[in-house]
Each structure stands twice: as C-alpha cells, then as structure tokens.
MARKOLVEX-316207 format. One line per 2 residues: for each residue x, y, z of N, C-alpha, C. Coordinates in steps of 0.001 Angstrom, whole numbers. Example, Ala and Ser with C-alpha at 12.3 -4.5 7.8 and 13.67 -1.06 7.14 Angstrom:
2
13190 -5690 7800 12300 -4500 7800 13200 -3300 7800; 12850 -2250 7080 13670 -1060 7140 12900 30 7870
end
This chain:
90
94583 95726 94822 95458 96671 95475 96744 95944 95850; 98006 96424 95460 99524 95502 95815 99247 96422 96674
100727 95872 97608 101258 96097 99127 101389 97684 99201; 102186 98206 98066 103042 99677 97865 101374 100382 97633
100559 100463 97225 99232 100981 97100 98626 100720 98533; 98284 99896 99397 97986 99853 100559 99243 100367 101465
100121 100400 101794 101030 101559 102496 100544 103177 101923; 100410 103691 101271 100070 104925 101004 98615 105381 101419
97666 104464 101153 96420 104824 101401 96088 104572 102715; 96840 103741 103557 97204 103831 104932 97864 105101 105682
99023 105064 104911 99526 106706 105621 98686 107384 105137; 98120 107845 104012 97060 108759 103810 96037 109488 104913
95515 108068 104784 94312 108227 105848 94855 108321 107678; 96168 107792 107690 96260 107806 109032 97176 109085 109500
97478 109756 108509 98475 110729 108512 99757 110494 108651; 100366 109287 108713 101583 108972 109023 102531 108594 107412
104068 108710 107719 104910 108270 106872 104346 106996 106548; 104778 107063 104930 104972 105677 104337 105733 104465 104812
107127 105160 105591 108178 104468 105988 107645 103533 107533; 106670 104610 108136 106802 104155 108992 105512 102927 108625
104146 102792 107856 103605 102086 107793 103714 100971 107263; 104806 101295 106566 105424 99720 105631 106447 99305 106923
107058 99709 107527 107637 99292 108910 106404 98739 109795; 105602 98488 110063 104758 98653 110849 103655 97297 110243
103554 96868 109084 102721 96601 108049 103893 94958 107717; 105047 95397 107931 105996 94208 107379 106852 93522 109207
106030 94250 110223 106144 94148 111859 105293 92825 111947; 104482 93749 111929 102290 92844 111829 102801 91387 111272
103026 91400 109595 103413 90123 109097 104127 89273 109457; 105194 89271 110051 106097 89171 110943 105980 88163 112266
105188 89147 112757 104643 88232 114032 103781 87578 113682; 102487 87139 113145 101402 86984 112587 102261 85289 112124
103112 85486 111110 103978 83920 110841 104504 83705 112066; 105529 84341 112795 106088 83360 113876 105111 82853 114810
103739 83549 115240 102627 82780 115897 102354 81800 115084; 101459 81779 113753 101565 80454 113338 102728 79477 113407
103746 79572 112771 104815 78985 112862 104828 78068 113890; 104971 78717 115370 104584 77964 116601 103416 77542 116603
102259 77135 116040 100966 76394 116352 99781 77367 116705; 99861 78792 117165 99021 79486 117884 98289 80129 116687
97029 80916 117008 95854 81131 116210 96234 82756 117079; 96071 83877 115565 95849 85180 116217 94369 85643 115580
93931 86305 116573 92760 87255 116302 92990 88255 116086; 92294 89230 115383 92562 90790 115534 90826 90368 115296
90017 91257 116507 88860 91617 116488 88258 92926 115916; 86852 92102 114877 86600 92969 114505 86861 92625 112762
87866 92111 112228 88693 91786 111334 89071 89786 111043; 89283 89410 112028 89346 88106 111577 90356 87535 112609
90479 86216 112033 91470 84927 112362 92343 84561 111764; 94057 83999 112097 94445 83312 110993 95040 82312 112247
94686 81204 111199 95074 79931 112473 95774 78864 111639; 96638 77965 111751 96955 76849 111044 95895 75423 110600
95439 75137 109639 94995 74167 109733 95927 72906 109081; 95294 71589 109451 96038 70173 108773 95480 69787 107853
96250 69360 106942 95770 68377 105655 95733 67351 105697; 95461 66461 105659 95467 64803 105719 96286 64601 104364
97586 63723 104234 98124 63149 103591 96851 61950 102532; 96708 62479 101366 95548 61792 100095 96179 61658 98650
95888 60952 98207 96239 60389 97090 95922 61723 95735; 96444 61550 95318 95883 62404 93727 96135 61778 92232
96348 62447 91320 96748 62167 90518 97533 63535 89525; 98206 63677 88626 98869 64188 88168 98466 64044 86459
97693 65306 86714 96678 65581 85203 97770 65727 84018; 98994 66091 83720 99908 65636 82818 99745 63782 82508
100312 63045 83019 100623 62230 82565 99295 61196 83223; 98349 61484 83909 97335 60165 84498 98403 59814 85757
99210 59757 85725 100402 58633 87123 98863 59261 88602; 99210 58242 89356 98574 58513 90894 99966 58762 91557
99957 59378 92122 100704 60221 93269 100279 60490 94807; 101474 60091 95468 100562 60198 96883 101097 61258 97682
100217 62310 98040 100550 63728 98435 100346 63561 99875; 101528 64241 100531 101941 64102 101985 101101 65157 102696
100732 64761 104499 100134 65586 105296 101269 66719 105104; 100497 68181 105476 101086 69287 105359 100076 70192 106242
100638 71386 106818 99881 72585 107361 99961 73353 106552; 98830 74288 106715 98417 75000 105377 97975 76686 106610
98140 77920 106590 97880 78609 107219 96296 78781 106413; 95282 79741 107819 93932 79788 106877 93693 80926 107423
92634 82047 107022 92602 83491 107618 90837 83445 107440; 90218 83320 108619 88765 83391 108774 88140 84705 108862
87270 85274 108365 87210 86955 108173 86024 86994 109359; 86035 88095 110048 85535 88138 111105 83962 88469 111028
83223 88926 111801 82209 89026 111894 81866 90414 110924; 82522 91143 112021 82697 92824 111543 82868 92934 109769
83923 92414 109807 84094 92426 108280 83438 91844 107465; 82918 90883 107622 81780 90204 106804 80652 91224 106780
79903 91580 107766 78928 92426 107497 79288 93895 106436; 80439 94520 106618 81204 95389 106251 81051 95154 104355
81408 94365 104238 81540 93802 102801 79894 93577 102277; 79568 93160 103213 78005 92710 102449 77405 94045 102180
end
C-alpha cells in the first residue's frame, strides 16, 4: 500500500477529507522525526515504538572490489510494533 492509497482508505473509513488526512498523516511524521531527531522515543499505544538506536562504528568490507573499509558510528531510527499489533497480525 503507497502513502496516496493509505490517505484514502483512511478518509474512507474515517469519513474525513483526503486533504485533511494527508495533512494530518504528513503532521504525525513530522513530529515523530523531530522527537527522534532530539534523542526521545515516542509511543503510540496499542501500535508501537519508534526510538533511536546506536551503531557501533565496525569494519566491513566492500563486496566490489574485496578493499576493508571502516564504517563510522551512526544512529539509525527503529519502530518496535506493539503488543496490540502483534497479536492483531498473528
């Protein structure tokens, strides 16, 4: 399902404009990065987590040519699916 298919089946079901759920949908996203961004972990219960995790700066290699390469620490955002939803799916 792309984004433009989930806005519709959202207003669908919720009775509301498209305009306003893709407003609303591109709000959510929005805040959701500037909390990570700053370090903080959001919940929406029921649904899940998205929290920042760290990478440890590790060596690799570079399957083109064999060379070793040494790949730098980095934050990586991660989205833990909640309880609710796990059962939901199963």
């Amino acid at each position: 399902m792309k984004k433009q298919d989930f806005i519709k089946a959202v207003a669908s079901a919720a009775g509301l404009s498209q305009d306003a759920v893709s407003k609303a949908l591109n709000t959510m996203v929005d805040v959701i990065t500037a909390e990570l961004k700053a370090g903080k972990e959001v919940n929406v219960t029921g649904f899940g987590a998205f929290k920042v995790s760290k990478r440890a700066a590790r060596n690799g290699v570079n399957p083109r040519t064999g060379a070793k390469i040494s790949i730098p620490a980095m934050k990586t955002p991660v989205f833990r699916a909640g309880k609710t939803l796990k059962e939901n799916v199963r």
